[in-house]
C-alpha positions in Angstrom: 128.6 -49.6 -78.2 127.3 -49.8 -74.5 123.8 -50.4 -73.5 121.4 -47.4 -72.5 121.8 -48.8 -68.5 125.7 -48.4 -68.0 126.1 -45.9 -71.0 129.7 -47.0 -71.0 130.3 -46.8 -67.8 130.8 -50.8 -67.1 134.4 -52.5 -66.5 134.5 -54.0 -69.8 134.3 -57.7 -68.6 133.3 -59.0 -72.3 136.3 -60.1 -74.0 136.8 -60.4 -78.1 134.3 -58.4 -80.2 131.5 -58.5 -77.3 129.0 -60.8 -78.9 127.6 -63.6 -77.4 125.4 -65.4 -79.9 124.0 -67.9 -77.1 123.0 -65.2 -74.9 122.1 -62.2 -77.4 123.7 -59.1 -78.0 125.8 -58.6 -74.6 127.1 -54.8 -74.0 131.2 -54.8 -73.7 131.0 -52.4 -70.8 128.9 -53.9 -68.6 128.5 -57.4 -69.5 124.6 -57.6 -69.7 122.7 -59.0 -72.6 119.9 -57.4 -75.0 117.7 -58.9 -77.4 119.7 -58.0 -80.8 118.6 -55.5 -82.6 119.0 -53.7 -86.1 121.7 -52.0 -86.7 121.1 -47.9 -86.3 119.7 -46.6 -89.9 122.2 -44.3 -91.8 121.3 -40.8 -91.3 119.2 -40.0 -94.7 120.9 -39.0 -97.4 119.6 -34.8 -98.0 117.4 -34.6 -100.9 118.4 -33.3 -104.7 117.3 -29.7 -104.7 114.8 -29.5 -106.9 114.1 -26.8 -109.6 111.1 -24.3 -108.5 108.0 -25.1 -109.9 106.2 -23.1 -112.1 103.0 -21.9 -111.4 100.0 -22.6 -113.5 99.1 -20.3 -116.4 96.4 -18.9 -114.1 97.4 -19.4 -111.0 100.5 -18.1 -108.8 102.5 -19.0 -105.8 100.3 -20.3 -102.6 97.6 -20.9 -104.8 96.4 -17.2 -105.7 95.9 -15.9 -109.1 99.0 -14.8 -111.0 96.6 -11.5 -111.8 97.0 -9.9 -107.5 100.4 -11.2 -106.9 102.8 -8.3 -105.7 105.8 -6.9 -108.3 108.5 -9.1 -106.6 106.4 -12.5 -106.9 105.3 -11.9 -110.8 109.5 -11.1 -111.1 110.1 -14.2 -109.5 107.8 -15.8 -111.7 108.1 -14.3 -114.4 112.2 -14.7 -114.3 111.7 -18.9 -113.4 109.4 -18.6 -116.8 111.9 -17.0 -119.0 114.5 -19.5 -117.7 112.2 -22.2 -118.8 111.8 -20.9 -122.4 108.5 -20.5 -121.3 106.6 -17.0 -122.4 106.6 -14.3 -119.0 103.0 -13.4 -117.5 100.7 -10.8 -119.2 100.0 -8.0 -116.1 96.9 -6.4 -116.4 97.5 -2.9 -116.7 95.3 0.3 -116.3 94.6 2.3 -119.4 92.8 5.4 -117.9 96.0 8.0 -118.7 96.1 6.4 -121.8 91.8 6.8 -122.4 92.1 10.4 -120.2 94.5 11.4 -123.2 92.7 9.8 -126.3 89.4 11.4 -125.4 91.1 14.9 -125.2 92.8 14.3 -128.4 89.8 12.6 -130.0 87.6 16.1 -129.1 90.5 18.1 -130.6 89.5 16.3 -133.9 86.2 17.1 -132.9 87.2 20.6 -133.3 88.8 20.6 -135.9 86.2 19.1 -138.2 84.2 21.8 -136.9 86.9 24.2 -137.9 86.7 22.8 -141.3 83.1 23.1 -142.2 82.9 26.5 -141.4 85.5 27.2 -143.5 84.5 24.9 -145.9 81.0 26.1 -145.9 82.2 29.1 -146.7 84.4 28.8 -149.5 81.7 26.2 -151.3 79.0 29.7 -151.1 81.4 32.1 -152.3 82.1 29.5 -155.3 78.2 28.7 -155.5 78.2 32.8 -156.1 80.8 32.5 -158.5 79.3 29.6 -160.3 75.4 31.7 -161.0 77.4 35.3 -160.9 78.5 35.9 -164.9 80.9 38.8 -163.1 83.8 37.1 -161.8 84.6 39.9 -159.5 85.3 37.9 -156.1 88.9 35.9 -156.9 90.7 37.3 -153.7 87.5 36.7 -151.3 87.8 32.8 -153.4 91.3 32.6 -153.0 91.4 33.8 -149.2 88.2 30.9 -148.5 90.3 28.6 -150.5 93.5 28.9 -148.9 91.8 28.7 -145.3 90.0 26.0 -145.9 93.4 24.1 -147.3 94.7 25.5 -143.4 91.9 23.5 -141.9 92.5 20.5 -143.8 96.5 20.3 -143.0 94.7 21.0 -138.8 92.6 18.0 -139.0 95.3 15.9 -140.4 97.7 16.8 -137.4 95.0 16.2 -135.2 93.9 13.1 -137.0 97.5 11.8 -136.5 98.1 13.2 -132.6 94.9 11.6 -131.8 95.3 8.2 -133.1 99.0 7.6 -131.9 97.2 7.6 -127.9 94.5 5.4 -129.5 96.6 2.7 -130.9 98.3 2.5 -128.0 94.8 2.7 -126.0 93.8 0.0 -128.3 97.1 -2.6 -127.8 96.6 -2.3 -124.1 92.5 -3.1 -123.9 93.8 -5.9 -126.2 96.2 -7.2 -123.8 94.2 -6.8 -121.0 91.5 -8.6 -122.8 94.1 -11.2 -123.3 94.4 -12.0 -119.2 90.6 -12.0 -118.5 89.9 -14.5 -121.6 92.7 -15.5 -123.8 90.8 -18.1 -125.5 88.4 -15.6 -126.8 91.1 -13.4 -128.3 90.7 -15.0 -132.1 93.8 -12.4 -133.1 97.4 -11.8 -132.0 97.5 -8.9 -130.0 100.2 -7.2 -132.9 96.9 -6.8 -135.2 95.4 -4.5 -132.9 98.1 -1.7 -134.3 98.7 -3.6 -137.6 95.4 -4.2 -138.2 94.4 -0.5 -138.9 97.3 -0.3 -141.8 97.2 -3.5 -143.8 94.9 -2.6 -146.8 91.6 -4.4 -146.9 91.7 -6.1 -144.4 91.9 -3.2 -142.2 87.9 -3.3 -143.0 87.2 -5.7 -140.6 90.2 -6.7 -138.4 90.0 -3.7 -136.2 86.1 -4.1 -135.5 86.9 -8.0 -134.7 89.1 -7.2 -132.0 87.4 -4.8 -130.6 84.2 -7.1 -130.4 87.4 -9.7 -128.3 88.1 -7.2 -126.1 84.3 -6.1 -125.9 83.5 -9.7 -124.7 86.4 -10.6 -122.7 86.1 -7.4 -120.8 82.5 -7.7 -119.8 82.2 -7.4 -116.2 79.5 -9.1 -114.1 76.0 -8.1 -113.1 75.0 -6.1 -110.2 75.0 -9.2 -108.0 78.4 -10.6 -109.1 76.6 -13.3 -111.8 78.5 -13.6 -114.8 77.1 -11.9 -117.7 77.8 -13.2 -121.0 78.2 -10.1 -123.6 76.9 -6.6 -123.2 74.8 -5.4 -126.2 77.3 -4.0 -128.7 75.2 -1.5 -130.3 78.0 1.3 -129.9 80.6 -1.0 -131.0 78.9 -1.3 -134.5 77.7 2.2 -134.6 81.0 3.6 -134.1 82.6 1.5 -137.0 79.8 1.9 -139.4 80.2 5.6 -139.0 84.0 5.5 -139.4 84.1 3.5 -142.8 81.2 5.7 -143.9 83.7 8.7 -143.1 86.9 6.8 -145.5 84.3 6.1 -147.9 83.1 9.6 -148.2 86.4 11.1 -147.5 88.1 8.9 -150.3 85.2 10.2 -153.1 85.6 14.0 -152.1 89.6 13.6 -152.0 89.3 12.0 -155.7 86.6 14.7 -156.7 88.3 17.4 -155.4 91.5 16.1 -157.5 90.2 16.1 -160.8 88.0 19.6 -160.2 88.6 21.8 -163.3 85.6 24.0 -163.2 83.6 25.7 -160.3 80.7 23.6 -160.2 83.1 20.2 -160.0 85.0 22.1 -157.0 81.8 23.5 -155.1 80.2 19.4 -155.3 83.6 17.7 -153.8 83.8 20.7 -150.9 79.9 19.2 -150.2 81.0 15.7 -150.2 84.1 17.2 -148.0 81.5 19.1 -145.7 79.4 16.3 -145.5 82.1 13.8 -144.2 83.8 16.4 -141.5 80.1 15.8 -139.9 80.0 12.3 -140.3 83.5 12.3 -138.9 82.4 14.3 -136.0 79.7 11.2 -134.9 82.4 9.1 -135.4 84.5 10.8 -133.0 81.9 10.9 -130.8 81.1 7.4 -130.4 85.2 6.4 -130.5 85.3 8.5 -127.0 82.3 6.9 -125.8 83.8 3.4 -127.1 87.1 4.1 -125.1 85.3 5.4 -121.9 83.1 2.0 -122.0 86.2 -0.7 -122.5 88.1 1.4 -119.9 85.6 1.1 -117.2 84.5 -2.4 -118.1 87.6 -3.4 -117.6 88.3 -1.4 -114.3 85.1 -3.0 -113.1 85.9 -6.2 -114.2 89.4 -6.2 -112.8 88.6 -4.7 -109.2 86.2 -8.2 -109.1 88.7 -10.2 -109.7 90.8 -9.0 -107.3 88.4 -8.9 -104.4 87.2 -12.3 -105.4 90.8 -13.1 -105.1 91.3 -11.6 -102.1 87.9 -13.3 -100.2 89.2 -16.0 -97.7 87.9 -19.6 -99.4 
């Protein structure tokens, strides 16, 4: 190799392999000597690649929270995750079409148990009548109270049932969302917040303990951006006290009304009926003002996150 002075450009006066070990490395070209030197190092080898790293559980790429990444980076993320045999991220994801619809339906049931105790309130007088009356003269005014107030039972059933599919669904959702504020305060699986409702017995309490999860996970923080610890749940235990008081009271009048032979055993289940339509009607109540709560704490809660998020550290 020639020196950096002649750069090859020397007559090539050194003769054999161009190393003089008395007089140090001496450049072929040229003839001069340098002090010897190292060999040149090998160019570097390029480095493995390397699989892409997962994120944290609650954290993302560059740092930010997994919860304000944009759709392609939670793919991308999501998709390295799966690859892994690793569970995908939960996204938090708005439930206000799901609450808008709920509360409609939940005031259709509203309606309808106000439906049913007028026309249950009238078919118990006309058979209060018929009960003190020793003239039995009013059958087809009976029989036309009594077959409207069967038409208002079959209307609160449909509504019953159009109103809690949206609610379920309300319900899984929170639950979920709960889930990526605080997961370690969800004591369920998120499946119980649907199955809970169906499993005999234990659909007592199971409901009422998730909600109080996704009560406390979705608490949002104070006026000044503290961090609050629980709201009161007062509406949370009103709600479900009134709703098993309704199945209780339902369940008694349903059996009652059963096993009614005479007038008097008919009029008394229609008053336990009558009196659980308006217990029903509370319940309702509070179940829209339960849903229009969770929704907005969790709205709240969410649009801190993300501006806390957002703030340059």
């Amino acid at each position: 190799m020639a020196c950096a002075e002649c750069e090859g450009g020397g007559d090539g006066r050194a003769g054999g392999d161009g190393r003089d070990e008395a007089a140090g490395n001496r450049c072929p070209a040229c003839g001069d000597t340098a002090p010897l030197s190292a060999a040149p190092a090998a160019p570097a080898a390029p480095a493995a690649p390397t699989e892409k790293a997962v994120p944290a559980e609650k954290g993302g790429p560059a740092g930010q929270p997994w919860w304000v990444l944009s759709d392609e980076e939670l793919r991308t993320v999501e998709r390295v995750r799966r690859e892994q045999g690793e569970s995908p991220y939960l996204r938090w994801q708005s439930t206000r079409t799901l609450a808008t619809v709920t509360v409609a339906l939940l005031g259709v049931v509203v309606a309808s148990d106000l439906f049913a105790i007028l026309a249950g309130s009238r078919f118990a007088g006309l058979l209060k009548q018929e009960a003190q009356s020793s003239w039995y003269g009013s059958g087809g005014a009976l029989e036309s109270a009594e077959s409207l107030y069967s038409a208002a039972g079959v209307v609160q059933l449909a509504a019953l049932v159009a109103a809690g599919i949206p609610f379920l669904m309300w319900f899984h959702r929170s639950r979920l969302n709960a889930q990526t504020f605080d997961a370690a305060s969800q004591r369920m699986g998120a499946g119980w917040a649907v199955g809970g409702w169906f499993v005999p017995v234990v659909n007592l309490w199971f409901p009422k303990k998730i909600a109080n999860d996704i009560w406390d996970a979705s608490t949002p923080p104070g006026p000044d951006g503290t961090v609050r610890e629980r709201l009161p749940g007062g509406l949370l235990n009103c709600w479900w006290l009134l709703w098993l008081l309704t199945c209780v009271i339902g369940g008694i009048a349903a059996e009652g009304y059963e096993d009614a032979w005479s007038v008097e055993e008919i009029e008394s289940a229609v008053s336990f009926y009558l009196f659980a339509d308006g217990v029903d009607i509370l319940a309702a109540v509070l179940a829209i003002l339960v849903v229009r709560r969770i929704t907005a704490m969790q709205h709240t809660l969410q649009q801190h996150r993300a501006a806390l998020a957002a703030a340059p550290v």
